[in-house]
C-alpha positions in Angstrom: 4.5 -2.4 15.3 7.7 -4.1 16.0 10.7 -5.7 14.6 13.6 -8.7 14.6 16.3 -8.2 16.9 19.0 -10.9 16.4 16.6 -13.5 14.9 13.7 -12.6 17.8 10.5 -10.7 17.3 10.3 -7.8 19.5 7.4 -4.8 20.2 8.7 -1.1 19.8 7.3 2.1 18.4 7.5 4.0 16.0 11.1 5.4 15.4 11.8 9.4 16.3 14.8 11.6 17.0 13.3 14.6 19.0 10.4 13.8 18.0 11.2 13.8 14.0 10.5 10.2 12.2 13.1 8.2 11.4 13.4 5.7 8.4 15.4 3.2 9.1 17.9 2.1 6.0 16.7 -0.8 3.9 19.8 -3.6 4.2 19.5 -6.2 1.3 20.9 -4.5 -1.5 21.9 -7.1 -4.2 21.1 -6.3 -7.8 19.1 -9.2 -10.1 21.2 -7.9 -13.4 20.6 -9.2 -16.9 24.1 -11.1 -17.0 24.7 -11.5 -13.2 27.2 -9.4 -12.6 27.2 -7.3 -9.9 25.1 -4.1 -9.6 25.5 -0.6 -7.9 25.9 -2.0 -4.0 26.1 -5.3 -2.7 27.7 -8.8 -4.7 26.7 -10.6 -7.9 25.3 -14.1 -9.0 21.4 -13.0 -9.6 20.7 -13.1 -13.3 17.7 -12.4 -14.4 15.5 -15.2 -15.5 11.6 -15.8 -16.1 10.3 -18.0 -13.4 13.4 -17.2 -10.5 12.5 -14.4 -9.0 9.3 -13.6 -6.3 8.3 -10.1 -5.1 6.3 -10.2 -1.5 4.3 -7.1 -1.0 1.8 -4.9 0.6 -1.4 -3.5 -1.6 -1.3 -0.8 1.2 2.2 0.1 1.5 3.6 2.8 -1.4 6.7 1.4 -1.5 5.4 -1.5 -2.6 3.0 -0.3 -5.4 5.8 0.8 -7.2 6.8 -2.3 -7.5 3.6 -3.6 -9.1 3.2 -1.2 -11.1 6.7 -1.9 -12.6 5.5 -5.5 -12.6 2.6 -4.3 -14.7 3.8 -2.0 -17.3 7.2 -3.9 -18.3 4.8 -7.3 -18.3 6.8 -9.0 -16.5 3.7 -10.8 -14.5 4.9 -14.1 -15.7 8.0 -13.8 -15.1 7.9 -12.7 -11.8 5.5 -14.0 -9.3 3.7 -12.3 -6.0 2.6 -12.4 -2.7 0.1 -10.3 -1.1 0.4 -9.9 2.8 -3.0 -8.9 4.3 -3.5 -5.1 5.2 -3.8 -5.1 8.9 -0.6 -5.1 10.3 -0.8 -6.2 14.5 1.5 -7.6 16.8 3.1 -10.2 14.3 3.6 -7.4 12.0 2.9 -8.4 8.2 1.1 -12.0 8.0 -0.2 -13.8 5.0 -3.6 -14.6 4.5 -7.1 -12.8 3.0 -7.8 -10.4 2.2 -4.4 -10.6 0.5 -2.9 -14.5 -0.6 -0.8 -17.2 1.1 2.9 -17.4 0.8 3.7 -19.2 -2.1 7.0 -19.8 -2.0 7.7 -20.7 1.3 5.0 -21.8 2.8 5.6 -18.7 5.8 2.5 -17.8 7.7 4.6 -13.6 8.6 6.7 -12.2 7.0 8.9 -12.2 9.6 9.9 -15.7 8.3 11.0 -14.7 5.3 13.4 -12.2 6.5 14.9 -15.1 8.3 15.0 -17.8 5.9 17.7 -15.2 4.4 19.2 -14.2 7.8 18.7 -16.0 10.6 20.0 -13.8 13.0 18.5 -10.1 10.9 17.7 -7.5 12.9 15.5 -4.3 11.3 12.2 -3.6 10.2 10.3 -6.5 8.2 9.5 -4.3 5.6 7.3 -4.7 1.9 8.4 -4.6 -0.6 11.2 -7.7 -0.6 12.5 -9.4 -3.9 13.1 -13.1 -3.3 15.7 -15.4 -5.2 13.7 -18.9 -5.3 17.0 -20.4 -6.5 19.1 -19.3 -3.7 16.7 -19.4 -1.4 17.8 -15.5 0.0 16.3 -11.9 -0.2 18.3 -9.7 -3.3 16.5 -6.5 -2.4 14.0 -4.6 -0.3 14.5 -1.0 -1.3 11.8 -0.5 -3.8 13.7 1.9 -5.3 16.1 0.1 -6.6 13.8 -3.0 -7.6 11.9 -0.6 -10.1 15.3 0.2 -11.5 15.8 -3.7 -12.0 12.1 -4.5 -13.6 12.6 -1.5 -15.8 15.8 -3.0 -17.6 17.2 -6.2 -16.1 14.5 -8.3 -17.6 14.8 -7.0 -21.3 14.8 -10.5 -22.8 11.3 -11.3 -20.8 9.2 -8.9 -21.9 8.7 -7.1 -25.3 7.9 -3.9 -23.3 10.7 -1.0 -24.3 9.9 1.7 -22.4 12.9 3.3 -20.7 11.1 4.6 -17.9 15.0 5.8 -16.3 16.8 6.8 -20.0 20.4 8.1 -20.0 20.1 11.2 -20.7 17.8 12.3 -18.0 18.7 10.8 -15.2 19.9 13.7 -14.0 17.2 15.9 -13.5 15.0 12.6 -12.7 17.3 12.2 -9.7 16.9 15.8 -8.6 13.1 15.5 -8.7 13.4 11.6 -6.4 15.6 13.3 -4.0 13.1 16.3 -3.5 9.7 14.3 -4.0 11.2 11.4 -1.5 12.0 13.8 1.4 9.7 16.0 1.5 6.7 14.2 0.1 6.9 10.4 -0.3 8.7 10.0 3.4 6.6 13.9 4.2 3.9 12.1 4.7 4.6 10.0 7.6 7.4 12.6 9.0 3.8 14.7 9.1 2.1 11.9 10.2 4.1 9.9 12.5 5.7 13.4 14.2 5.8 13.6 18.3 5.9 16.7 18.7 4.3 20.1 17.3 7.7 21.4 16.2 8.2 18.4 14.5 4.6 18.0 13.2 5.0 21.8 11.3 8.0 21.2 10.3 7.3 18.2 8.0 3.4 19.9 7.5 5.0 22.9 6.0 8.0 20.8 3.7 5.6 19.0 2.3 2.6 21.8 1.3 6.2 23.7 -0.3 6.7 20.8 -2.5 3.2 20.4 -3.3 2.7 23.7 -4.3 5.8 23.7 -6.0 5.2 20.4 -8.1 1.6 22.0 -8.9 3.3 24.7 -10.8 6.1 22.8 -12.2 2.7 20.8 -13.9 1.4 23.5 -15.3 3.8 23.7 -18.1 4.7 19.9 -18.7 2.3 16.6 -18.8 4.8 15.0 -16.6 7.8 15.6 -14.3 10.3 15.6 -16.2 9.1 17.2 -19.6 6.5 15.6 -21.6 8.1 12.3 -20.5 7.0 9.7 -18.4 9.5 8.7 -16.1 10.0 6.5 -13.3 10.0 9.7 -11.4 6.1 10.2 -12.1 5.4 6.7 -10.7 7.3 7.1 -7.5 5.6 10.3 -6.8 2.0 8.7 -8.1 1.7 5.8 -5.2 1.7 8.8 -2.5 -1.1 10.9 -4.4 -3.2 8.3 -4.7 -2.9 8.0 -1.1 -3.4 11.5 -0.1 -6.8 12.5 -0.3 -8.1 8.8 1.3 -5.7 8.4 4.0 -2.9 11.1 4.4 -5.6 14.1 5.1 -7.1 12.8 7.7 -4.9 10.3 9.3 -1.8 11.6 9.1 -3.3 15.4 9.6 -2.2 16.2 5.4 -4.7 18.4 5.8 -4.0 22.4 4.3 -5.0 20.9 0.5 -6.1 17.8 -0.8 -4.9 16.7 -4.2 -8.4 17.5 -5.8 -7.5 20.9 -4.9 -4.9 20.9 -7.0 -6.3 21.7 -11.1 -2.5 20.3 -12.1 -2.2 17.7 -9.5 -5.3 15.9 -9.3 -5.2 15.7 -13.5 -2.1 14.6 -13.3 -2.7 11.7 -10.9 -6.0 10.6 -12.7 -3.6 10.9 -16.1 -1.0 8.1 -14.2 -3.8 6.1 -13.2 -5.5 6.1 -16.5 -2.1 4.4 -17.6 -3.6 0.6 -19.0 -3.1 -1.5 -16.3 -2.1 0.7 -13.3 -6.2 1.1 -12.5 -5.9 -2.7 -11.6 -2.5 -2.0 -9.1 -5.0 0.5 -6.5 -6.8 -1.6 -3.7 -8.1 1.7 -1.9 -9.5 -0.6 0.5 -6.5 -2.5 1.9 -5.2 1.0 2.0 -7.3 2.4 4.5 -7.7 -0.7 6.4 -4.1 -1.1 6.9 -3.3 2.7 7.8 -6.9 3.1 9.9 -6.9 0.1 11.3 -2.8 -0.8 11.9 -1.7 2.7 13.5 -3.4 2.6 16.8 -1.4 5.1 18.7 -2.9 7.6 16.2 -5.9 6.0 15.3 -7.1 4.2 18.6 -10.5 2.6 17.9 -9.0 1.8 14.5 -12.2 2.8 12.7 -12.3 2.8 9.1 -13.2 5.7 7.4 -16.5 5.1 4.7 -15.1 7.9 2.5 -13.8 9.9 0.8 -14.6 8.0 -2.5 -12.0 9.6 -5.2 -12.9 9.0 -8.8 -9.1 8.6 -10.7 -11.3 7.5 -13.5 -12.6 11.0 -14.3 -11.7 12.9 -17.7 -8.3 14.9 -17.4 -6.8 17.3 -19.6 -3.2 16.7 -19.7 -3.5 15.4 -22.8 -2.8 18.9 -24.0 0.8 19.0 -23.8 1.0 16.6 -26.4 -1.0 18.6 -28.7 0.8 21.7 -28.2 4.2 19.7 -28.4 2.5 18.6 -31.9 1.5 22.3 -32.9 5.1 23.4 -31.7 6.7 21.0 -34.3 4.5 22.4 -37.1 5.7 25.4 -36.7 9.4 25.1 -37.1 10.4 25.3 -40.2 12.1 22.5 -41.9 15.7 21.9 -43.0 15.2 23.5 -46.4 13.8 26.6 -44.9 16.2 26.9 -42.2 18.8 26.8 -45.7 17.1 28.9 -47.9 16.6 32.1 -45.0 
């Protein structure tokens, strides 16, 4: 583990505040918009267009398979091209190279480089996912997201995918749900995980069970997380789940319930993956060979784990919803009969 400081490489752990982890903030925050204007934070002059644009990820990171699975479902794959860093992540932090591909675009062996081809003198985390301008030759974004927020609707005129995966009229409540799934589930994870002390380690442990539970409940009454809708809410919450039961039990000590414990849960998640084309954005094994084998100071002999072997491609029943959303309609009576009574 480690980071730039100034433009230089340097070895650190793992970030905590008595003993609670700490995110850092992600810093490029430019938005690619569909006339180049500028977008919620930072400055314009990124229009979209097929062909500009280059996302570098991680097949292991979360963060970064939302990103892919934007890529996927707005079909955006060519207009926007990829890099796959390998999963271990060492002293050099994230390289290129199998099992994932070679820098593309640059020709960078880390990605370490990248980060300063836009600033020479960057200091933070080299983190995945990062959305590269090959025009100007900089980084527009590395929150993920906000680059899900792009792919869904900046690149309108690329794609004949309409799907509004963030519509108008519920981003409300689809921000409510981010704010709670991110803190105490998405980032819950590794607060559990990545925690120094017991306090700490119960603290996040017991957040993130809550939320669980309460989520499980929450899909008992809907297909999806906000109504029978799917949102880019689900898919932010999906990357983690898909995660959980592999990694996050054992690893990161996730370990009162797994997802397949959950009857709502676990449908839900094998619903999401069962999504056409999402199967093709899960690489279970760069997963666990990235967490297993890149966290030593938790995972020392960085053994890989053979199981657990989930099956996401298993029948579900959330398919129900729709049908009593269906029945529902039936029964209403029409215009005319709402008249007449």
């Amino acid at each position: 583990m480690g980071q730039l400081v100034a433009g230089v490489w340097q070895e650190n752990e793992i970030r905590t505040l008595d003993g609670r982890f700490q995110r850092p903030a992600t810093v490029f925050r430019n938005w690619v918009t569909a006339d180049g204007s500028a977008g919620p934070t930072g400055t314009g002059g990124f229009p979209a267009e097929a062909g500009r644009y280059h996302l570098y990820v991680s097949h292991a990171c979360p963060w970064a398979h939302r990103t892919m699975i934007f890529r996927k479902l707005k079909k955006l794959e060519d207009a926007i091209s990829v890099s796959v860093v390998a999963p271990l992540m060492e002293q050099e932090g994230w390289v290129f190279g199998a099992p994932g591909t070679e820098d593309t675009v640059n020709g960078t062996r880390r990605l370490a480089e990248v980060y300063l081809l836009a600033d020479p003198k960057f200091t933070g985390r080299v983190s995945v996912p990062v959305l590269w301008d090959k025009q100007r030759a900089t980084i527009v974004n590395n929150e993920s997201s906000e680059i899900i927020r792009m792919l869904n609707s900046a690149f309108a005129a690329f794609t004949d995918d309409r799907v509004d995966y963030y519509p108008a009229e519920l981003r409300r409540e689809i921000d409510a749900v981010n704010d709670l799934v991110y803190a105490n589930v998405n980032n819950g994870v590794y607060r559990t995980g990545f925690a120094a002390t017991q306090e700490a380690y119960e603290e996040a442990f017991r957040a993130l069970f809550d939320t669980l539970a309460a989520l499980e409940e929450r899909l008992a009454t809907q297909r999806y997380l906000v109504g029978n809708r799917l949102t880019e809410a689900d898919w932010r919450l999906v990357t983690t789940l898909v995660r959980f039961d592999a990694v996050y039990v054992g690893h990161f000590k996730c370990n009162w319930k797994r997802i397949v414990d959950y009857p709502n849960l676990s449908g839900y998640l094998r619903d999401l993956y069962q999504v056409p084309g999402v199967a093709g954005t899960v690489h279970l094994d760069h997963i666990k060979q990235h967490y297993y084998g890149s966290h030593r100071r938790i995972n020392p002999t960085g053994i890989v784990p053979l199981g657990p072997e989930p099956d996401f491609a298993a029948p579900h029943d959330r398919g129900r919803f729709a049908a009593q959303d269906t029945a529902r309609a039936s029964s209403r009576p029409s215009d005319s009969e709402s008249r007449d009574s």
